[in-house]
N, C-alpha and C positions, 0 to 999 in steps of 0.2 A: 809646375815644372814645364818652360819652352822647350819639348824633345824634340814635336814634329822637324822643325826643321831642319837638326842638326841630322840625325839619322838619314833623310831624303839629301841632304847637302852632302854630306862624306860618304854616301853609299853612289852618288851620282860623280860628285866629283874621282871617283877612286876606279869605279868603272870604264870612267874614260881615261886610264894612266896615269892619273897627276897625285905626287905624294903629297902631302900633307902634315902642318902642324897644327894639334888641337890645345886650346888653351882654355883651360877651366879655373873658375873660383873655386879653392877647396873648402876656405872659410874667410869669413871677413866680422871684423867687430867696428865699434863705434860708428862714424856716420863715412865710412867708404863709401866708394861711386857705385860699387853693383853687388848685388847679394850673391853667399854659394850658390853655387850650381849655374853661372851664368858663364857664356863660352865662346868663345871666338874660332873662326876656323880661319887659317894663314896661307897662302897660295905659295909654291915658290915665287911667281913673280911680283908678291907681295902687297896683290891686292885680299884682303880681310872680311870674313862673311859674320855676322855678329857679335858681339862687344862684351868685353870683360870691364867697361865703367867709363871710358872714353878718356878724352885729353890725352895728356901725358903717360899715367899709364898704360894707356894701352897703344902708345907710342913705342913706350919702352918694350913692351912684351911682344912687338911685332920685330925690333929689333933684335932683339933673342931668339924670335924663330929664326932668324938666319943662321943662328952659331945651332942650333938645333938641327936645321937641315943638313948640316956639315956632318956634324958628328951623332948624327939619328939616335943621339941617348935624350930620355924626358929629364929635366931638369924642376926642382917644386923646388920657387921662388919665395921668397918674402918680404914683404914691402911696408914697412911702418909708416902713414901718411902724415905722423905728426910728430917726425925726428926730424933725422940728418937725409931719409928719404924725402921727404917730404918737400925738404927744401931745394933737393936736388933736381927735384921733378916741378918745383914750382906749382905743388897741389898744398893746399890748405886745409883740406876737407876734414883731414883727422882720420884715426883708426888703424887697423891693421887687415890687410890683405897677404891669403896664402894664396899661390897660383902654381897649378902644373902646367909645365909646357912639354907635351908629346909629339912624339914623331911618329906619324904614320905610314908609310912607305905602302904602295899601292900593289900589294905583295897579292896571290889569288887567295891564302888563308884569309888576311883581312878583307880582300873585297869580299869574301864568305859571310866573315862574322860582322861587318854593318851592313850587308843585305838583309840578314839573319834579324839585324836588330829593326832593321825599316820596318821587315814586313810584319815584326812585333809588335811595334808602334801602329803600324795603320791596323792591323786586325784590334786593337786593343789589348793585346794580351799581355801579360805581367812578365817582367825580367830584370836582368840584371847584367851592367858593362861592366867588367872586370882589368882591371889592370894590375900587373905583375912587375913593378919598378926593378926588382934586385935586394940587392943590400947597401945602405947608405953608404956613399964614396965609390962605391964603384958598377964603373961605366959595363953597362949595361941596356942593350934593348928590349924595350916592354914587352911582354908575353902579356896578350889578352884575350878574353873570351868572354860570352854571353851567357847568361844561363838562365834558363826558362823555369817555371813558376813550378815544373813537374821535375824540374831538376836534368832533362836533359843538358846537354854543353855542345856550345860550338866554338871552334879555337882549341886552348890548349890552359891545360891548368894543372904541371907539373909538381904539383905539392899533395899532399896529404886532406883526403875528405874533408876532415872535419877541419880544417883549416876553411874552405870553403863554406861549409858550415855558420861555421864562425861568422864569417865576412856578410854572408846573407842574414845573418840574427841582424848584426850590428846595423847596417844597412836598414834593415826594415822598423830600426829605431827614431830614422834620422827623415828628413824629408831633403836632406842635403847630401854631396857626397863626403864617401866617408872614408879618411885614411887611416891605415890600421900596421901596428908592425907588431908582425909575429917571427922571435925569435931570431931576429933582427932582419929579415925578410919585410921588404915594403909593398904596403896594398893601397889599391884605390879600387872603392870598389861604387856603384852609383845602382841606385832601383829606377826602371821607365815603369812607369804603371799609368792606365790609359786615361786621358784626361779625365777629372771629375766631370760628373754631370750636372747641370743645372736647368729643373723642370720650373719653367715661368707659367705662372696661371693667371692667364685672363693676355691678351692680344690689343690694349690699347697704345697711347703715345708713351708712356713711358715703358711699355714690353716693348717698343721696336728700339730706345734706346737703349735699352738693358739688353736683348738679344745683340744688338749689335757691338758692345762694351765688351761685352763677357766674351764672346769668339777671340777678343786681341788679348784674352790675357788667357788661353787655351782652359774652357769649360768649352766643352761637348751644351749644347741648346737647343733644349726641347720647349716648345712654346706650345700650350693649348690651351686653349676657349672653345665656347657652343657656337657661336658666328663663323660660318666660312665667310661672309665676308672682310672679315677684320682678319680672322689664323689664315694666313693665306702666305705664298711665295714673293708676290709681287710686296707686300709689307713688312714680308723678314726673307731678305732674299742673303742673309749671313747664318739664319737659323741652321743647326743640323736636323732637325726633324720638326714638323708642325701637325699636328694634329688635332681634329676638330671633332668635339665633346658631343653626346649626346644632351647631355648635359652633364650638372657638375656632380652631382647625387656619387657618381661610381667615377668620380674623375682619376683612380689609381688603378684602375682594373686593368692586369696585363704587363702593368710598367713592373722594371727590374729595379724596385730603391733600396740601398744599401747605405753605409756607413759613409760612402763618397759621393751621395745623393745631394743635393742642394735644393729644397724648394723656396720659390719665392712667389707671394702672392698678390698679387697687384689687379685682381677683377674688380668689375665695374658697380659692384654691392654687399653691402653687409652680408645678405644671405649666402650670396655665392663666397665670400670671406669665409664666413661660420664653416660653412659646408666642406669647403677645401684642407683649412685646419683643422677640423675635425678628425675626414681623414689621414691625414698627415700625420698627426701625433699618433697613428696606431699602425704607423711604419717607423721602421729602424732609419730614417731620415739622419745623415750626420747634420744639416741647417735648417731650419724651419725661420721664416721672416715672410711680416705680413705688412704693406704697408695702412698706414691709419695712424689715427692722433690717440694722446694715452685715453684721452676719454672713450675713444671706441673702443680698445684694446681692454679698456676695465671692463664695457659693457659686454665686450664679447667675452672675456674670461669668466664673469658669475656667471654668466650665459654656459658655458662651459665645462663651472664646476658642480652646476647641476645637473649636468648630463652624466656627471662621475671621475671629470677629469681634477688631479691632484693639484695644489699649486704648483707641487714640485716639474711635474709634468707641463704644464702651462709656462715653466721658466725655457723649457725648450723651444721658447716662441720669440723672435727679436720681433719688438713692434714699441715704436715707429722703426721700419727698417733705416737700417742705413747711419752712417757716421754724423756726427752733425756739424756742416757746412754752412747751415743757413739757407738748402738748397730749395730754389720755387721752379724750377721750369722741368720739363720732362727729361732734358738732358742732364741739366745741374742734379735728378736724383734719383737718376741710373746712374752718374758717376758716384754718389752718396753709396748706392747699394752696391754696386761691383766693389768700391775700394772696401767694404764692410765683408764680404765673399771672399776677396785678398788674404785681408786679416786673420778669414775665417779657417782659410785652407793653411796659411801661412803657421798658421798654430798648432794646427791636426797631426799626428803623426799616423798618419795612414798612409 
């Protein structure tokens, strides 16, 4: 999920007086231009800060924020790319897109609730934007609020608990947002939860292209190896943290791995390989991936099930990391391993 920017963009834009329309993918099927949860912000004087799939679409959805600034009610669009839309927009692409288009008026309640939600997002902390449509047909301005991971609220959320409830189950099923009607009441309700992390071991040419990959598609990047002079600022100056190993023996000592944990291992030896995943598979790690050819991967796995580990256990290991490209240079297979990391979060429902 791209949040950082949206939260820093409409909490800085709204600060300084300017109202605003936000436009989000709710869902999109077959091969549309941009996946849920992808957004656009509309200026009144209609310059647009990020994209809901480009061209024509999002032509058209900049046009509509006009009729949206007028009559400050959210509008959820639909766009079939391979009917009579389709043709209408001169896009070929195929599929269906839903899209909300909201009005956010730079009201002090809402400059509250995305300041609320910024300093969520940069703390890292778990939460949830709420949107409060109405009832289908009628015009109605959104009621919205935030709600933090202990359940406090900021904003306003006029309905019944468990309806809220509700909304945050559903949510925490989805990695997309998710519109819900209760009782003919419409919701939009979306989770920010803070970027996943991905711990790179070992600091050579292909760590600095993966540390640098991974930042543009928001994973949090931790890089460590025993050399400072390889784990160093000057050779991952996109890293969020670097850290340099005693060695590799206790290389998890201290770190927070979790289910949204990513490790990927790319050191410069078998041993320090062995060593890494070793410990690795005796954390709750949601990725484990090692790169290497299946022959090393065999040898290190007997290697591995003598030490006690299952094969079932051993299947938690992607090796040769990465999609297959055909990729040979250090760039070509950091792009192999991040699009494979994509895929990997892409699927998770966490």
């Amino acid at each position: 999920m791209l949040i950082n920017w949206l939260a820093q963009t409409v909490c800085g834009l709204q600060e300084a007086g300017e109202d605003l329309v936000l436009a989000t993918v709710l869902s999109k099927s077959g091969s549309a231009p941009s996946g849920a949860g992808a957004k656009m912000v509309v200026r009144a004087n209609g310059i647009s800060i990020g994209t809901v799939g480009g061209g024509v679409l999002e032509a058209t959805t900049q046009e509509k924020s006009t009729r949206i600034f007028k009559s400050g009610v959210a509008e959820v669009l639909s766009y079939d790319l391979s009917g009579e839309d389709a043709a209408s927009m001169q896009m070929i692409c195929g599929g269906n897109v839903k899209l909300m288009v909201d009005f956010i008026p730079a009201s002090e309640l809402n400059i509250k609730i995305f300041r609320k939600l910024n300093d969520a997002v940069r703390a890292g902390e778990k939460c949830y934007l709420v949107a409060a449509l109405g009832k289908a047909g009628v015009k109605k301005q959104t009621i919205r609020c935030v709600v933090m991971e202990d359940g406090s609220l900021t904003g306003e959320f006029p309905y019944r608990q468990e309806w809220l409830e509700m909304l945050i189950e559903k949510a925490n099923r989805s990695i997309h947002p998710v519109m819900e009607t209760i009782t003919d009441e419409q919701f939009v309700i979306e989770r920010y939860f803070p970027p996943s992390t991905l711990f790179v071991y070992g600091a050579g040419h292909v760590s600095q292209q993966v540390a640098q990959l991974a930042g543009m598609v928001d994973f949090r990047t931790v890089v460590l190896d025993d050399r400072s002079e390889y784990a160093n600022r000057d050779r991952f100056p996109k890293a969020d943290s670097i850290m340099v190993l005693e060695s590799f023996d206790e290389c998890f000592a201290g770190l927070d791995i979790n289910s949204d944990s990513y490790v990927v291992i790319v050191t410069r030896g078998h041993n320090h390989d062995k060593a890494v995943v070793t410990q690795a598979l005796r954390t709750n790690a949601g990725y484990i991936g090692m790169m290497g050819s299946k022959r090393k991967r065999d040898e290190l796995f007997a290697a591995l099930k003598q030490n006690g580990f299952s094969s079932e256990e051993l299947l938690k290991v992607h090796c040769p990391i990465g999609i297959g490209i055909k990729a040979t240079t250090p760039g070509e297979i950091a792009v192999s391993i991040i699009a494979e990391l994509i895929s990997a979060r892409a699927q998770g429902t966490k």
